[in-house]
C-alpha positions in Angstrom: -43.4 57.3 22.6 -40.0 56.5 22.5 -39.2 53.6 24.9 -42.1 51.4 23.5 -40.0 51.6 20.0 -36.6 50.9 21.3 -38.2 48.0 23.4 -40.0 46.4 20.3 -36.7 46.8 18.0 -34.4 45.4 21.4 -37.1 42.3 21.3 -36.3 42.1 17.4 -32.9 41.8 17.5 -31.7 40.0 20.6 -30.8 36.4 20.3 -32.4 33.7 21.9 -29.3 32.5 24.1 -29.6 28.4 24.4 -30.0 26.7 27.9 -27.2 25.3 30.1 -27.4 21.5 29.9 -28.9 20.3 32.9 -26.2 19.1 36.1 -26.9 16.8 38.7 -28.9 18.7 41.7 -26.7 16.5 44.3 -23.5 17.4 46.1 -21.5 20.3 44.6 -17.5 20.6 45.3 -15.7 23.4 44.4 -12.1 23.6 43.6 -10.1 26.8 43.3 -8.2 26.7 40.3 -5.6 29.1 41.8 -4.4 26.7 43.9 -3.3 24.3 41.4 0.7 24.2 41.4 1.7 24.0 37.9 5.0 22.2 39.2 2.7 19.1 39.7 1.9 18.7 35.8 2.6 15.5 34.5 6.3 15.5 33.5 6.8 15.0 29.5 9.9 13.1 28.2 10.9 12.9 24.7 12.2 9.5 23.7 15.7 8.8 23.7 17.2 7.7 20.3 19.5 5.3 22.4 19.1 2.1 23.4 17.1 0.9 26.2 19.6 1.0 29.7 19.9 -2.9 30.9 20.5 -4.3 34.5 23.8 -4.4 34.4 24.4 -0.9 33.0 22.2 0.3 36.1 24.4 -1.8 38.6 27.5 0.0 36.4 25.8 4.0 36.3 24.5 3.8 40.7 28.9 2.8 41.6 29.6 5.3 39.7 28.3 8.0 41.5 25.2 8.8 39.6 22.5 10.7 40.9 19.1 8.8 41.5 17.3 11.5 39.9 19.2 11.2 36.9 19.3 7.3 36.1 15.4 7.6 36.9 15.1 10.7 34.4 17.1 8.4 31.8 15.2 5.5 32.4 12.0 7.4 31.4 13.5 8.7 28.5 15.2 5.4 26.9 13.2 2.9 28.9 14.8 -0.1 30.4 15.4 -3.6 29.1 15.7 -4.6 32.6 14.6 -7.7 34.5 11.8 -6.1 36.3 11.1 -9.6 37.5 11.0 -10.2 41.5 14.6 -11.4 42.0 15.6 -9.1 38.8 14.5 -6.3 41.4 16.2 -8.0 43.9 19.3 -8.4 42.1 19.5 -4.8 41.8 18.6 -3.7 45.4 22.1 -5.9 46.3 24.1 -4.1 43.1 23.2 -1.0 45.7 21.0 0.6 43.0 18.5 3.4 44.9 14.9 2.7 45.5 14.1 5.2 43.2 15.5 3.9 40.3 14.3 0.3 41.3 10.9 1.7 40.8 11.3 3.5 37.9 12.4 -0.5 36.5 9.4 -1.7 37.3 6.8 1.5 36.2 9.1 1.8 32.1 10.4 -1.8 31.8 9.9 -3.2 28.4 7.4 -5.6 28.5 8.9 -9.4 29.2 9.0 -11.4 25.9 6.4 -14.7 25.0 7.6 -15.7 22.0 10.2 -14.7 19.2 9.9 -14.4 15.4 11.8 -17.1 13.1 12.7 -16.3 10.2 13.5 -19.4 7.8 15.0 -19.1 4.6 16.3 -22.3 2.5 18.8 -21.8 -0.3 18.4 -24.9 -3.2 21.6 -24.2 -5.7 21.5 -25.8 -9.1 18.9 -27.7 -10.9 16.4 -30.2 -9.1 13.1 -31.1 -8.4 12.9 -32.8 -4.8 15.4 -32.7 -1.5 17.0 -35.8 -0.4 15.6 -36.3 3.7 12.8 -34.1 2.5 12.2 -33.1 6.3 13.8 -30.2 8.2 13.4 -30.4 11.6 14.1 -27.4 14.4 14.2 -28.8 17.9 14.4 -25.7 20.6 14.6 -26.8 24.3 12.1 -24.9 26.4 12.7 -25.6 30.1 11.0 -28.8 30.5 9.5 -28.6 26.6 11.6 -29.5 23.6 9.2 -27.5 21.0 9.7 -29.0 17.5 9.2 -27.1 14.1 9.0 -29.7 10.9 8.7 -28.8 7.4 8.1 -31.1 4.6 10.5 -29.4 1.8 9.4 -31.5 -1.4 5.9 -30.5 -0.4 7.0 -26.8 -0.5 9.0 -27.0 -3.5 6.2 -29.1 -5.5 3.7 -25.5 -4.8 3.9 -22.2 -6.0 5.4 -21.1 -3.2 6.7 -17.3 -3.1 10.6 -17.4 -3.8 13.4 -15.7 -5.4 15.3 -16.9 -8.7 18.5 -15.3 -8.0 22.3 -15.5 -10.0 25.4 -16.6 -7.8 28.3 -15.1 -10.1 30.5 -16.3 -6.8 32.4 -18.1 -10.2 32.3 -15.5 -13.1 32.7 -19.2 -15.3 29.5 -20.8 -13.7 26.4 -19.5 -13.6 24.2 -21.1 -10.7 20.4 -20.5 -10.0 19.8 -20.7 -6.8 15.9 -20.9 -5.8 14.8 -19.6 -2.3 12.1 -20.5 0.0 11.3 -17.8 3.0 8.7 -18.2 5.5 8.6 -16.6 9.4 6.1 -18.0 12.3 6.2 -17.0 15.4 7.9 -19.3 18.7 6.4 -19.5 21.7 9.4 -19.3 24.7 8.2 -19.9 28.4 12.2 -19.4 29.9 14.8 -17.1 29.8 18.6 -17.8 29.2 20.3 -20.1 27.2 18.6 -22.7 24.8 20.0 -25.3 23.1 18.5 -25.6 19.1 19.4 -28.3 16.7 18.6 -28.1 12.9 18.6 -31.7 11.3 17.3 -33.1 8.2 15.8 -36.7 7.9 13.3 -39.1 5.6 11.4 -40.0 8.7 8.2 -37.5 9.0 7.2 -38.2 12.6 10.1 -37.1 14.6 9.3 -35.3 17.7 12.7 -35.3 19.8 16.2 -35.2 18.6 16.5 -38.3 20.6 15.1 -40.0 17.5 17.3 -38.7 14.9 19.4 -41.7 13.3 23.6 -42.0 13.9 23.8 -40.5 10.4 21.1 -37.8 10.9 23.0 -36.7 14.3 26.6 -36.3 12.5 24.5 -33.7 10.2 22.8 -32.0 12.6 24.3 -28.3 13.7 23.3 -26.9 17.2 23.6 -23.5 18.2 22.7 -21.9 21.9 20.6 -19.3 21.8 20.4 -16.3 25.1 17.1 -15.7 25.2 16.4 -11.9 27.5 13.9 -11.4 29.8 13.0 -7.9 27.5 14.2 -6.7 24.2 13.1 -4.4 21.6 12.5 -7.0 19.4 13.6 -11.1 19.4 14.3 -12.2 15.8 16.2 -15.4 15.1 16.9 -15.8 11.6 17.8 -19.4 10.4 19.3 -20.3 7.0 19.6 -23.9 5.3 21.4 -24.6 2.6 20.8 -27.1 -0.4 23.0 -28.4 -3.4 22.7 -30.6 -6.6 23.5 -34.1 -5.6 26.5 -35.1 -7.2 25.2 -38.8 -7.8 21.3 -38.4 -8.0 20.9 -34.8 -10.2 17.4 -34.8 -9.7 18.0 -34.2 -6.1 18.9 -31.5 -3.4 21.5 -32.6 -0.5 21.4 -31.0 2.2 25.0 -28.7 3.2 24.5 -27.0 6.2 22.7 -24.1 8.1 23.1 -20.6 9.8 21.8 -19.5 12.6 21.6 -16.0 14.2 19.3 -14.1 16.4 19.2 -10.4 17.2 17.4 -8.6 20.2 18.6 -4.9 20.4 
Protein backbone atom coordinates (compact mmCIF):
# COMPACT_ATOMS: atom_id res chain seq x y z
CA UNK A 1 0.00 0.00 0.00
CA UNK A 2 2.81 2.10 0.26
CA UNK A 3 4.32 2.78 -3.20
CA UNK A 4 0.88 3.64 -4.82
CA UNK A 5 0.92 6.70 -2.06
CA UNK A 6 4.35 7.94 -2.57
CA UNK A 7 3.75 7.64 -6.45
CA UNK A 8 0.42 9.82 -6.26
CA UNK A 9 2.16 12.49 -3.75
CA UNK A 10 5.62 12.31 -6.32
CA UNK A 11 2.89 13.00 -9.31
CA UNK A 12 1.58 15.99 -6.94
CA UNK A 13 4.47 17.68 -6.49
CA UNK A 14 6.89 17.39 -9.39
CA UNK A 15 7.06 20.25 -11.76
CA UNK A 16 6.19 20.18 -15.22
CA UNK A 17 9.77 20.99 -16.71
CA UNK A 18 9.23 23.20 -20.06
CA UNK A 19 10.41 21.87 -23.51
CA UNK A 20 13.73 22.72 -25.24
CA UNK A 21 13.06 25.05 -28.11
CA UNK A 22 13.13 23.22 -31.13
CA UNK A 23 16.95 23.29 -33.31
CA UNK A 24 17.38 22.72 -36.79
CA UNK A 25 17.45 18.74 -37.55
CA UNK A 26 20.36 19.47 -40.18
CA UNK A 27 24.16 19.26 -39.78
CA UNK A 28 25.40 19.30 -36.24
CA UNK A 29 29.16 20.58 -35.43
CA UNK A 30 30.60 20.18 -32.27
CA UNK A 31 33.31 22.24 -30.80
CA UNK A 32 35.22 21.37 -27.67
CA UNK A 33 35.35 24.23 -25.55
CA UNK A 34 38.59 23.01 -23.96
CA UNK A 35 40.39 23.76 -26.73
CA UNK A 36 39.75 27.35 -26.85
CA UNK A 37 43.14 29.23 -26.02
CA UNK A 38 42.23 32.06 -23.85
CA UNK A 39 45.48 33.88 -25.19
CA UNK A 40 43.41 34.44 -28.47
CA UNK A 41 40.63 36.78 -26.66
CA UNK A 42 40.19 39.90 -28.15
CA UNK A 43 42.84 42.27 -26.70
CA UNK A 44 41.17 45.28 -24.62
CA UNK A 45 42.86 48.74 -24.60
CA UNK A 46 41.94 51.51 -22.46
CA UNK A 47 42.08 54.90 -24.24
CA UNK A 48 45.02 56.98 -23.93
CA UNK A 49 44.40 60.54 -22.38
CA UNK A 50 47.19 61.77 -24.90
CA UNK A 51 46.94 62.89 -28.11
CA UNK A 52 46.57 60.92 -31.11
CA UNK A 53 50.43 59.85 -32.54
CA UNK A 54 50.85 61.75 -36.14
CA UNK A 55 53.08 60.57 -39.19
CA UNK A 56 55.81 62.22 -38.42
CA UNK A 57 55.95 61.21 -34.74
CA UNK A 58 55.85 57.56 -36.15
CA UNK A 59 58.76 58.25 -38.66
CA UNK A 60 60.49 59.94 -35.25
CA UNK A 61 59.40 56.76 -32.55
CA UNK A 62 60.55 53.48 -35.56
CA UNK A 63 64.68 55.61 -35.81
CA UNK A 64 64.61 55.58 -32.55
CA UNK A 65 64.76 52.15 -31.93
CA UNK A 66 61.16 51.39 -30.88
CA UNK A 67 59.79 48.11 -30.86
CA UNK A 68 57.02 47.39 -33.51
CA UNK A 69 54.97 45.85 -30.90
CA UNK A 70 55.07 48.77 -28.90
CA UNK A 71 54.27 51.80 -31.44
CA UNK A 72 51.35 49.26 -32.65
CA UNK A 73 50.15 48.78 -28.82
CA UNK A 74 50.32 52.83 -28.62
CA UNK A 75 48.69 53.33 -31.69
CA UNK A 76 45.61 51.25 -30.36
CA UNK A 77 45.56 53.00 -27.29
CA UNK A 78 45.83 56.83 -28.56
CA UNK A 79 44.79 56.22 -32.14
CA UNK A 80 46.60 57.93 -34.88
CA UNK A 81 46.02 61.17 -36.67
CA UNK A 82 47.90 59.67 -39.45
CA UNK A 83 47.64 59.89 -43.22
CA UNK A 84 46.32 56.50 -43.77
CA UNK A 85 45.86 57.58 -47.30
CA UNK A 86 47.81 55.40 -50.17
CA UNK A 87 50.92 57.52 -50.47
CA UNK A 88 50.52 58.53 -46.57
CA UNK A 89 51.18 54.69 -46.26
CA UNK A 90 53.74 54.96 -48.60
CA UNK A 91 55.38 57.79 -47.11
CA UNK A 92 55.81 55.76 -44.08
CA UNK A 93 57.08 52.47 -45.61
CA UNK A 94 60.20 54.92 -46.96
CA UNK A 95 60.52 56.75 -43.16
CA UNK A 96 61.47 52.72 -42.51
CA UNK A 97 58.41 52.35 -40.25
CA UNK A 98 57.56 48.33 -39.81
CA UNK A 99 54.71 46.70 -41.56
CA UNK A 100 53.14 46.22 -38.51
CA UNK A 101 52.74 49.49 -37.49
CA UNK A 102 51.81 50.56 -41.09
CA UNK A 103 48.83 48.36 -40.56
CA UNK A 104 47.86 49.26 -37.38
CA UNK A 105 47.65 53.17 -39.34
CA UNK A 106 45.33 52.00 -41.45
CA UNK A 107 42.97 49.53 -38.99
CA UNK A 108 42.87 52.98 -35.78
CA UNK A 109 43.34 55.97 -38.12
CA UNK A 110 41.02 58.74 -37.31
CA UNK A 111 38.63 58.99 -39.87
CA UNK A 112 39.77 61.67 -42.81
CA UNK A 113 37.98 65.01 -42.41
CA UNK A 114 34.94 66.46 -45.06
CA UNK A 115 34.29 69.47 -43.81
CA UNK A 116 35.24 71.86 -40.75
CA UNK A 117 33.06 73.92 -38.32
CA UNK A 118 33.09 77.95 -38.63
CA UNK A 119 32.50 79.66 -36.10
CA UNK A 120 31.58 83.54 -36.89
CA UNK A 121 31.28 86.04 -34.42
CA UNK A 122 30.95 89.93 -35.43
CA UNK A 123 31.64 92.57 -32.74
CA UNK A 124 29.53 96.11 -33.53
CA UNK A 125 30.99 98.78 -30.77
CA UNK A 126 29.03 101.82 -30.06
CA UNK A 127 25.64 102.95 -31.09
CA UNK A 128 24.15 102.26 -34.65
CA UNK A 129 21.55 100.78 -36.59
CA UNK A 130 23.03 99.52 -40.01
CA UNK A 131 26.89 98.46 -41.29
CA UNK A 132 28.45 100.49 -43.91
CA UNK A 133 29.25 97.58 -47.05
CA UNK A 134 26.49 95.67 -45.35
CA UNK A 135 28.02 92.39 -46.96
CA UNK A 136 30.76 90.06 -45.43
CA UNK A 137 32.16 87.91 -47.68
CA UNK A 138 34.51 84.54 -46.83
CA UNK A 139 36.19 83.26 -49.91
CA UNK A 140 38.11 79.81 -49.07
CA UNK A 141 40.05 78.22 -52.03
CA UNK A 142 39.27 74.53 -52.42
CA UNK A 143 41.60 72.95 -54.98
CA UNK A 144 39.89 73.91 -58.12
CA UNK A 145 36.73 75.52 -56.04
CA UNK A 146 36.78 78.98 -54.45
CA UNK A 147 33.75 78.20 -51.92
CA UNK A 148 32.17 81.66 -50.94
CA UNK A 149 30.22 82.36 -47.59
CA UNK A 150 28.07 85.84 -47.82
CA UNK A 151 26.11 87.39 -45.10
CA UNK A 152 23.93 90.23 -45.36
CA UNK A 153 24.82 92.12 -41.85
CA UNK A 154 21.96 94.86 -41.89
CA UNK A 155 19.57 92.04 -42.49
CA UNK A 156 20.97 90.30 -39.37
CA UNK A 157 21.12 93.26 -37.24
CA UNK A 158 17.46 94.52 -38.35
CA UNK A 159 16.05 90.65 -36.56
CA UNK A 160 16.03 89.46 -33.24
CA UNK A 161 18.90 87.71 -33.69
CA UNK A 162 20.48 85.89 -30.50
CA UNK A 163 23.45 88.24 -29.24
CA UNK A 164 25.20 89.46 -26.38
CA UNK A 165 25.05 93.11 -24.85
CA UNK A 166 28.28 93.20 -23.23
CA UNK A 167 30.49 96.38 -21.35
CA UNK A 168 34.13 97.08 -22.69
CA UNK A 169 35.59 98.95 -19.48
CA UNK A 170 39.00 98.63 -21.87
CA UNK A 171 38.68 102.77 -20.80
CA UNK A 172 37.45 102.99 -17.15
CA UNK A 173 36.16 106.89 -18.58
CA UNK A 174 34.11 105.36 -21.55
CA UNK A 175 31.63 102.99 -21.35
CA UNK A 176 31.09 101.16 -24.81
CA UNK A 177 28.21 98.61 -25.68
CA UNK A 178 29.34 96.43 -27.77
CA UNK A 179 26.51 94.13 -29.55
CA UNK A 180 27.59 90.54 -30.80
CA UNK A 181 26.26 88.43 -33.48
CA UNK A 182 27.45 84.53 -33.37
CA UNK A 183 26.53 81.91 -35.76
CA UNK A 184 28.58 78.44 -36.83
CA UNK A 185 27.76 76.38 -40.23
CA UNK A 186 29.53 73.79 -41.23
CA UNK A 187 32.43 73.97 -44.57
CA UNK A 188 32.66 71.54 -46.80
CA UNK A 189 36.79 70.85 -47.72
CA UNK A 190 37.56 68.35 -50.60
CA UNK A 191 41.78 68.98 -50.23
CA UNK A 192 44.26 68.83 -47.74
CA UNK A 193 47.01 71.43 -46.96
CA UNK A 194 47.24 74.86 -47.16
CA UNK A 195 44.21 77.19 -48.16
CA UNK A 196 44.21 80.55 -48.87
CA UNK A 197 40.85 82.58 -47.17
CA UNK A 198 40.08 86.16 -47.62
CA UNK A 199 37.52 88.09 -45.40
CA UNK A 200 36.29 91.32 -47.21
CA UNK A 201 33.43 93.53 -46.79
CA UNK A 202 31.49 95.31 -49.79
CA UNK A 203 27.91 97.09 -50.90
CA UNK A 204 27.77 94.77 -53.91
CA UNK A 205 25.54 91.50 -52.86
CA UNK A 206 26.46 89.23 -55.77
CA UNK A 207 30.05 88.62 -55.40
CA UNK A 208 31.17 85.20 -55.99
CA UNK A 209 35.09 85.52 -56.44
CA UNK A 210 37.52 87.84 -54.81
CA UNK A 211 38.40 88.64 -58.32
CA UNK A 212 35.42 91.01 -58.14
CA UNK A 213 36.15 92.85 -55.08
CA UNK A 214 36.71 96.64 -55.96
CA UNK A 215 40.54 98.42 -55.51
CA UNK A 216 39.09 99.80 -52.29
CA UNK A 217 37.44 96.51 -51.10
CA UNK A 218 40.95 94.55 -51.79
CA UNK A 219 43.06 97.16 -49.59
CA UNK A 220 40.47 96.02 -46.75
CA UNK A 221 40.41 92.60 -47.21
CA UNK A 222 42.72 90.31 -44.65
CA UNK A 223 43.84 86.76 -45.85
CA UNK A 224 44.98 84.20 -43.72
CA UNK A 225 46.29 80.47 -44.88
CA UNK A 226 44.82 77.91 -43.28
CA UNK A 227 46.67 73.86 -42.96
CA UNK A 228 44.02 71.89 -43.40
CA UNK A 229 45.02 67.76 -41.94
CA UNK A 230 44.12 64.84 -43.50
CA UNK A 231 42.59 63.69 -39.67
CA UNK A 232 42.09 65.61 -36.48
CA UNK A 233 40.16 65.29 -33.44
CA UNK A 234 38.20 67.97 -34.34
CA UNK A 235 38.59 71.11 -37.25
CA UNK A 236 37.24 74.32 -35.79
CA UNK A 237 38.13 77.61 -37.43
CA UNK A 238 36.85 80.42 -35.58
CA UNK A 239 36.60 83.84 -37.44
CA UNK A 240 36.05 87.27 -35.69
CA UNK A 241 34.97 90.69 -37.46
CA UNK A 242 34.99 93.68 -35.97
CA UNK A 243 32.66 96.87 -36.26
CA UNK A 244 32.93 100.58 -34.99
CA UNK A 245 30.76 103.84 -34.92
CA UNK A 246 31.48 105.76 -37.98
CA UNK A 247 33.12 108.70 -37.13
CA UNK A 248 31.22 110.80 -39.92
CA UNK A 249 27.83 108.85 -40.42
CA UNK A 250 26.84 107.82 -36.46
CA UNK A 251 24.13 105.91 -37.62
CA UNK A 252 26.50 103.55 -39.10
CA UNK A 253 29.03 100.62 -38.41
CA UNK A 254 32.56 100.66 -40.31
CA UNK A 255 34.08 97.89 -40.69
CA UNK A 256 37.90 97.53 -38.57
CA UNK A 257 39.23 94.41 -39.17
CA UNK A 258 38.98 90.53 -38.53
CA UNK A 259 40.65 87.46 -36.73
CA UNK A 260 41.13 84.37 -37.76
CA UNK A 261 42.22 81.13 -36.09
CA UNK A 262 41.54 77.47 -36.44
CA UNK A 263 42.34 74.63 -34.13
CA UNK A 264 42.58 70.81 -34.82
CA UNK A 265 44.14 68.88 -31.87
Amino acid sequence: MLAPVLLMVLTQVAPSLPRPPAFPQGRVETINVVSWNSNDLPKVFERSEQLPLSDDELVKLAKAGFDAADMVKMIQERRCACDASADGLIRLKKEGVPKEVINAVSLHGLKPNRSLVLQLTMDFTGEGREARNSFLYVFIDDGGITRVFSANLNDFLSRNNPYDVMTDRSDLLITKKVRRIQMAGEVPLKTYGAHQVLVATSANPAITHPSQLNDNERRTAQSYTLDYPRASLQSVCRLTAGYKRDALLAYQWRYMGSRFECEWN
